[in-house]
C-alpha positions in Angstrom: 1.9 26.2 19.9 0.1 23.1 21.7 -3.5 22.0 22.2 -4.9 20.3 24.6 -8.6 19.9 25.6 -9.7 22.6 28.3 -13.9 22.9 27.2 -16.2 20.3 27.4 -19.4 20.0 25.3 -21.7 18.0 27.3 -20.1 14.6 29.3 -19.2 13.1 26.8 -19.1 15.6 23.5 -16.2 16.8 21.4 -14.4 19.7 22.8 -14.6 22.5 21.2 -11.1 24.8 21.8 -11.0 28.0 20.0 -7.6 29.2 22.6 -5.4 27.2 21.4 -2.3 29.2 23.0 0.3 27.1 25.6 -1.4 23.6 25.4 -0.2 20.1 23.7 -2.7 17.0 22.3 -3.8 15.4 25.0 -2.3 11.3 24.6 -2.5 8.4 26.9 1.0 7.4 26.8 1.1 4.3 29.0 4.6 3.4 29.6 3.6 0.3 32.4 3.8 0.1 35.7 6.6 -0.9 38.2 4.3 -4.4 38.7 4.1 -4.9 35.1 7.5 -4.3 34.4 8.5 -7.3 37.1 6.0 -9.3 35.5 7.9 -9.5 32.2 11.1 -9.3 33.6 9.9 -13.1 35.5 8.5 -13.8 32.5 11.6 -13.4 29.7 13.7 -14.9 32.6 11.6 -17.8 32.5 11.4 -18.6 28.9 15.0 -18.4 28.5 16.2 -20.3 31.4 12.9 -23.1 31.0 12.0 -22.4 27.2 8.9 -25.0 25.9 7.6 -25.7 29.0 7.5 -21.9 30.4 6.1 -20.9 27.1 3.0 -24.0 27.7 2.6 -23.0 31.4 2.3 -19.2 30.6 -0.3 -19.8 28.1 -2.5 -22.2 30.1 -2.4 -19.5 32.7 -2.6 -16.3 30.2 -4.6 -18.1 27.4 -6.8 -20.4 29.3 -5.9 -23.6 27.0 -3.2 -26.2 27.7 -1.8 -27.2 23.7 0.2 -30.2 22.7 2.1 -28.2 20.0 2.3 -24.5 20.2 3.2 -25.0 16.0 0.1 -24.3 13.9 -0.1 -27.3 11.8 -1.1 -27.5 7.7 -4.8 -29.1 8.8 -5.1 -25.9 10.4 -4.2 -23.4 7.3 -6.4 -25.5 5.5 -9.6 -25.4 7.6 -9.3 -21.6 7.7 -9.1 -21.7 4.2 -11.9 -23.3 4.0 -14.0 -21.4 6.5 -13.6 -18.4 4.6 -15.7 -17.4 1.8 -13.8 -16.7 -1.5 -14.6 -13.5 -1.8 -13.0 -12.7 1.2 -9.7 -14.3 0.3 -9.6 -12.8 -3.3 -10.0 -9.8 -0.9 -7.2 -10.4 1.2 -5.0 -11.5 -1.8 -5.8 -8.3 -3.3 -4.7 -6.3 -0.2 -1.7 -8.1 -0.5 -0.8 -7.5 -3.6 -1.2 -3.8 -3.3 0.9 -3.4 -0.1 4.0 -5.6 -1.9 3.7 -3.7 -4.9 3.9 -0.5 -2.8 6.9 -2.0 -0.8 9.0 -3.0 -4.0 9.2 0.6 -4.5 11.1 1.1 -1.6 13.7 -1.6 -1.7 17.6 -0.1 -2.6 20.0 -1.7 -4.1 23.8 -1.6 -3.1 26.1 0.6 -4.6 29.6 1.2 -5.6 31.4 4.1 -6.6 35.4 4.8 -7.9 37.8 8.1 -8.0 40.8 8.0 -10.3 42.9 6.7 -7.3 42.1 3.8 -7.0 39.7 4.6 -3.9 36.0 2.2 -4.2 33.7 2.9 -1.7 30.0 1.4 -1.5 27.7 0.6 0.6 25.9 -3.3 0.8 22.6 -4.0 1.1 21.8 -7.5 3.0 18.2 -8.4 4.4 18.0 -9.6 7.8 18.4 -13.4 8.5 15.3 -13.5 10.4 12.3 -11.5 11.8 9.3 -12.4 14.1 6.2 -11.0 13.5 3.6 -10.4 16.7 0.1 -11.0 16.0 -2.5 -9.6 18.6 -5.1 -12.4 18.8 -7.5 -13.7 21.1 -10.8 -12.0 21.2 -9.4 -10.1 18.1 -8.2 -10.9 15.3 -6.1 -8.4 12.8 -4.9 -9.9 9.3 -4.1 -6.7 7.8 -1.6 -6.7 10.2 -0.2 -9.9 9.0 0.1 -8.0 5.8 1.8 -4.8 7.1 4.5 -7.0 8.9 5.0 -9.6 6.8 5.4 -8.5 3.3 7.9 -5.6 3.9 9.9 -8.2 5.4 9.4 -10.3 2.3 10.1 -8.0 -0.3 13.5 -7.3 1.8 14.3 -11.0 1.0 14.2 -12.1 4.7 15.2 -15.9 4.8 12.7 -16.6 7.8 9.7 -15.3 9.5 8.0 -16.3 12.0 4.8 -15.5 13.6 3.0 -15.5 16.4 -0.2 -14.9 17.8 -2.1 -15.5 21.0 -4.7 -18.3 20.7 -8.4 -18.7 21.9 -9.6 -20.8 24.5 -10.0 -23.5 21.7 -6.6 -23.2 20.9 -7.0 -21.8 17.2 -6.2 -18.9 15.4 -8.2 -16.7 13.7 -9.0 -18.0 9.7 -8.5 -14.7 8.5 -5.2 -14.1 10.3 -4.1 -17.9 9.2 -4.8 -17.1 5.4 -3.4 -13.9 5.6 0.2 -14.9 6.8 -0.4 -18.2 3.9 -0.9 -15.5 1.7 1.8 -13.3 2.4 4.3 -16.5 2.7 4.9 -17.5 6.7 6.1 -20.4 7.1 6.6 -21.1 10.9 3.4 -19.6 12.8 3.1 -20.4 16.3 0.3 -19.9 19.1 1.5 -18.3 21.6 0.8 -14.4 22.7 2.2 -11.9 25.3 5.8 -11.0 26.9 6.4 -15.0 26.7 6.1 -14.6 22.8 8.4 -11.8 23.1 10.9 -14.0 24.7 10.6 -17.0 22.6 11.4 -14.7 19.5 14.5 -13.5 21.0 15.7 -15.9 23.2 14.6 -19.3 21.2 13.1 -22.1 22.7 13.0 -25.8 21.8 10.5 -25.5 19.5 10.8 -22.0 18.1 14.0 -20.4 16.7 15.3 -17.0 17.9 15.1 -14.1 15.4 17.1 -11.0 14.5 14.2 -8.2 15.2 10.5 -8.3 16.2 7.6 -6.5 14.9 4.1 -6.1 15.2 2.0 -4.6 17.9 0.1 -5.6 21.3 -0.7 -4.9 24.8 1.4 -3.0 27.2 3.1 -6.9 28.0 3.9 -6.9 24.9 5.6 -3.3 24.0 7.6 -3.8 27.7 8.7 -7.3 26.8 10.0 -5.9 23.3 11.6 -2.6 25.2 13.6 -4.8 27.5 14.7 -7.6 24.8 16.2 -4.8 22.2 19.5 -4.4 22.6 19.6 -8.4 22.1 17.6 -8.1 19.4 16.1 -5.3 16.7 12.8 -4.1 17.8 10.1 -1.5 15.2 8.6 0.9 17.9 7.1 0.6 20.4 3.3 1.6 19.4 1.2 3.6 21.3 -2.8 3.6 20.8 -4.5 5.0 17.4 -4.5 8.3 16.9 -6.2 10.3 13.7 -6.2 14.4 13.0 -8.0 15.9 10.0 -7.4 19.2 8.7 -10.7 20.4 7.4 -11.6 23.9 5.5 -15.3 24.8 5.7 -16.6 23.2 2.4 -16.0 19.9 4.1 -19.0 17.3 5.1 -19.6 16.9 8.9 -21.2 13.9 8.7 -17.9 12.0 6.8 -15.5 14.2 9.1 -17.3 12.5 11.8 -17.2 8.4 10.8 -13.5 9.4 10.1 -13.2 10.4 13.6 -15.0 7.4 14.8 -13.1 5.1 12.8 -10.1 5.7 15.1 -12.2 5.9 18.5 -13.5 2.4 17.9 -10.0 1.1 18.3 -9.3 1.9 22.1 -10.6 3.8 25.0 -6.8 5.8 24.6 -7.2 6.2 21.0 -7.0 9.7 20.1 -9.4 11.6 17.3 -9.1 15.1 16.9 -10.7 17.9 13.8 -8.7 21.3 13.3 -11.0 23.8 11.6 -10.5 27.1 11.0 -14.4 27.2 10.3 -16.5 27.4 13.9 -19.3 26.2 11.8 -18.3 22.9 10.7 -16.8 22.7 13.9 -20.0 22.9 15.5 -21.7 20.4 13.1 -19.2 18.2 13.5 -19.7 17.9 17.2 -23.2 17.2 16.4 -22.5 14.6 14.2 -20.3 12.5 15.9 -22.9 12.3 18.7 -25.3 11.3 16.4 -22.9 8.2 14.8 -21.7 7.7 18.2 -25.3 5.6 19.3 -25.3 3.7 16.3 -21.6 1.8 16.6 -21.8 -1.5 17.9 -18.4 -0.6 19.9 -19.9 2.8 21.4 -18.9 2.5 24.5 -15.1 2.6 23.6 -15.2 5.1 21.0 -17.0 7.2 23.7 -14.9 7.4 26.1 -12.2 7.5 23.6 -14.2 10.7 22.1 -14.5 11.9 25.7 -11.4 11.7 27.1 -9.1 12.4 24.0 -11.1 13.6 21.3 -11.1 17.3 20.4 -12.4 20.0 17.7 -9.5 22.5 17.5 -10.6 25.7 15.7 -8.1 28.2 14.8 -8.1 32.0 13.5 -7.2 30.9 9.9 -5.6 28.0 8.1 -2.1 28.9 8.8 -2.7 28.3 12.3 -4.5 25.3 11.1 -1.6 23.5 9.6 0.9 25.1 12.6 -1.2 23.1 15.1 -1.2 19.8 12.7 2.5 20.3 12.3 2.8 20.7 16.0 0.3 17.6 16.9 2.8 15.4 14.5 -0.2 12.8 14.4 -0.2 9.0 13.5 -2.9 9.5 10.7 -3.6 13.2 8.9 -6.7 13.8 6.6 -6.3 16.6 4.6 -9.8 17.9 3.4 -8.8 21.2 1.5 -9.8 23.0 -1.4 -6.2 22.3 -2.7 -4.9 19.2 -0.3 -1.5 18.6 -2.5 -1.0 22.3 -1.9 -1.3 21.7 1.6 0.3 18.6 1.6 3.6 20.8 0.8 3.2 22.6 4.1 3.0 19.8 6.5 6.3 18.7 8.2 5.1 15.9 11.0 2.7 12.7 10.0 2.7 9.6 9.9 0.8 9.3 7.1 -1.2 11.7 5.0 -4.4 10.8 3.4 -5.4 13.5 0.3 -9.1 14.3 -0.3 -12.2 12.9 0.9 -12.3 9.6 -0.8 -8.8 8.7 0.9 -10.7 7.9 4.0 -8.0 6.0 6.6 -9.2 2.6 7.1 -8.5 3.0 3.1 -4.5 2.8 4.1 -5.2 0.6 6.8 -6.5 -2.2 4.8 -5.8 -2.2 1.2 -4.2 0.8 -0.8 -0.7 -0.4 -0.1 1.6 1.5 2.5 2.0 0.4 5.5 0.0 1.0 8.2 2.4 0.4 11.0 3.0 4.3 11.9 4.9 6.4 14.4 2.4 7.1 17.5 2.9 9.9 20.4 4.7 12.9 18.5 7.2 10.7 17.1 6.3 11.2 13.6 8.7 14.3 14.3 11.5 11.9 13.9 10.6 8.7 12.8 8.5 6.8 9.5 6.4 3.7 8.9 7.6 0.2 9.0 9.2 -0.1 5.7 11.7 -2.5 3.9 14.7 -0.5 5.3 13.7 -1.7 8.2 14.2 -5.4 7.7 17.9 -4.7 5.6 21.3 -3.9 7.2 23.4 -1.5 5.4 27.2 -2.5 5.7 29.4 0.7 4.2 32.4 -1.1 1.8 35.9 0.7 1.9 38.6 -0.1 -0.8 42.0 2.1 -0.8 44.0 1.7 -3.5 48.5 1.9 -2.8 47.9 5.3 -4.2 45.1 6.6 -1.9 46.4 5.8 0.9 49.6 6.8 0.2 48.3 10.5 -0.5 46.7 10.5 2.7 48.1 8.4 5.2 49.8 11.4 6.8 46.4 13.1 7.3 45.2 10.0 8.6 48.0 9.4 10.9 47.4 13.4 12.3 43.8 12.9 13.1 44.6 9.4 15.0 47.1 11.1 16.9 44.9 14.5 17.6 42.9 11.6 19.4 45.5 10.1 21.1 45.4 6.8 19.8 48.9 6.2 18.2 48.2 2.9 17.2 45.7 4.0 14.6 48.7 6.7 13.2 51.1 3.2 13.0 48.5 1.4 11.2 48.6 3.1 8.2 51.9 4.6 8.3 54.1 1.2 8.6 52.8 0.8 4.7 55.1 3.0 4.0 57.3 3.8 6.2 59.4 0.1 5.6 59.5 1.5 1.6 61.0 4.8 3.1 64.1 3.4 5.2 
């Protein structure tokens, strides 16, 4: 079963899709162009080969401002302090708190286990050395995604983070992105954006140390410098733009379906916002209400051509169907607005995160209830979950044979190797034993 927008409602309306047969969600999957892709290749070559001064030159061209020191300094954590109101840093504190508390849930602990033979086998945990955390900056500035990055990496009991973020053409960073990495405990935060960033994390320059894997999210420079560095280094995902599906029964208000909706399409022209309904009614009103918010969003031009272009109001013969097509969308961000929404909950296989009931509206996960908001975009919540503290910890499995253990199955071991034809591996273990038997 797929969906994918075939009605229009007016220029720039919801679609309404009541054949839902033979079609997939329409996504803007924008995987870069042959002259981008050279671009960051020159790029990363650059940085590695001319490190600081690459890294300064691409950022007087990029960026518009030449800096001394790319190295935020402590005046500078300070004045944003101090520009911020303190109710908007006990706010960001707050946030902060949530999303470690939620994170020290998920951290595991190594383990050991023993038979009677002697055999211990285990498996270590051991955080990562070092992570670099990507900051979109700019004209925009995104401390909750400090937060998101940053703390799993914490709680994983990662030695050293460091961030960067583009800077403006004064050569700051945003206050609210400075006091949230402060907050969440970043030591090293540099000002520098884009596929140089990229390269800097991965490759190390004079003034900035290379790191183990890099996180975060930007522009398509960015998700094609961090495609071609893995391999060198440990990358998240690579991101595509927002996307948010609710699942709504026909008791459900229209007018809150709709600023849901909207809450998504303000992100990006790409970003993807999409109601299945089995109920033609609220579908209708729906449509009619996101119109209506539509004029009064100060970014209404994105979210409508985001609406436009990728938006739809999928209704289906019953909710069976309903949850088939949300299973089949596999969507960054599910609502569920149902009489019963835990019941539902149990039936859904594919989401990148599920938000219960109509006061768990999304921008609730994506600034303060406490899991992470970094989520599998493009279908890929099929097979893959948000940024977590697994992420930042290697798991190294711990093998201890006892004389006995392996002498009850060195003969087995020995068969296998040579079934594989590597007689080496049968000698291996067999010359324990084989000086006791001559």
């Amino acid at each position: 079963m797929q969906v994918r927008p075939s009605q229009k409602a007016g220029e720039y309306g919801m679609k309404i899709i009541k054949d839902i047969r033979g079609a997939s969600i329409k996504r803007s999957v924008d995987s870069g162009t042959e002259e981008q892709l050279k671009a960051v290749q020159g790029i990363i070559s650059s940085v590695k080969e001319r490190g600081d001064a690459a890294v300064h030159g691409y950022t007087e061209k990029f960026d518009g401002v030449r800096l001394e020191n790319l190295k935020v300094s402590q005046t500078e954590i300070e004045e944003a302090f101090a520009s911020l109101d303190s109710e908007m840093i006990s706010i960001i504190e707050e946030a902060a708190e949530n999303i470690r508390d939620f994170h020290e849930k998920q951290k595991r602990s190594s383990w050991f286990t023993t038979h009677e033979d002697g055999t211990m086998l285990g498996q270590k945990m051991t955080p990562l050395d070092s992570v670099g955390v990507y900051v979109p900056g700019g004209t925009a500035a995104y401390p909750s995604s400090v937060l998101m990055n940053v703390l799993p990496a914490k709680v994983a009991g990662v030695r050293r983070i460091t961030m960067v973020s583009p800077p403006d053409q004064d050569g700051k960073l945003s206050a609210g992105v400075l006091v949230a990495a402060k907050t969440a405990g970043v030591e090293d935060i540099y000002k520098v954006g884009g596929a140089q960033a990229v390269a800097a994390l991965a490759y190390g320059t004079e003034s900035i140390p290379p790191v183990d894997k890099i996180t975060g999210p930007g522009n398509i420079y960015v998700a094609l410098a961090k495609r071609e560095v893995f391999g060198d280094v440990d990358i998240d995902m690579i991101a595509g733009p927002s996307e948010i599906v609710i699942l709504a029964d026909e008791d459900q208000r229209a007018d809150e379906i709709a600023a849901d909706l909207l809450s998504q399409a303000e992100h990006d022209v790409f970003a993807s916002a999409v109601l299945v309904t089995h109920s033609s009614a609220l579908a209708e009103a729906v449509s009619i209400e996101v119109e209506r918010q539509l004029d009064l969003l100060p970014r209404k031009d994105i979210a409508r051509r985001s609406i436009h272009d990728y938006g739809a109001i999928y209704v289906t013969r019953d909710m069976g169907e309903a949850i088939d097509v949300v299973n089949e969308l596999a969507a960054e961000h599910l609502e569920i607005l149902t009489e019963k929404p835990f019941e539902t909950m149990a039936k859904i296989r594919h989401a990148g995160a599920i938000f219960l009931g109509r006061y768990s509206s999304e921008p609730v996960g994506d600034y303060f209830a406490g899991p992470n908001h970094v989520l599998p975009t493009n279908g890929t919540a099929r097979f893959s979950s948000p940024l977590n503290v697994d992420e930042f910890m290697k798991k190294t499995s711990v093998i201890s044979y006892s004389e006995t253990a392996l002498k009850q199955n060195y003969q087995k071991i020995a068969k296998l190797a040579r079934l594989e034809g590597l007689e080496a591996h049968a000698r291996a273990v067999e010359i324990r034993f084989h000086k006791e038997e001559k």
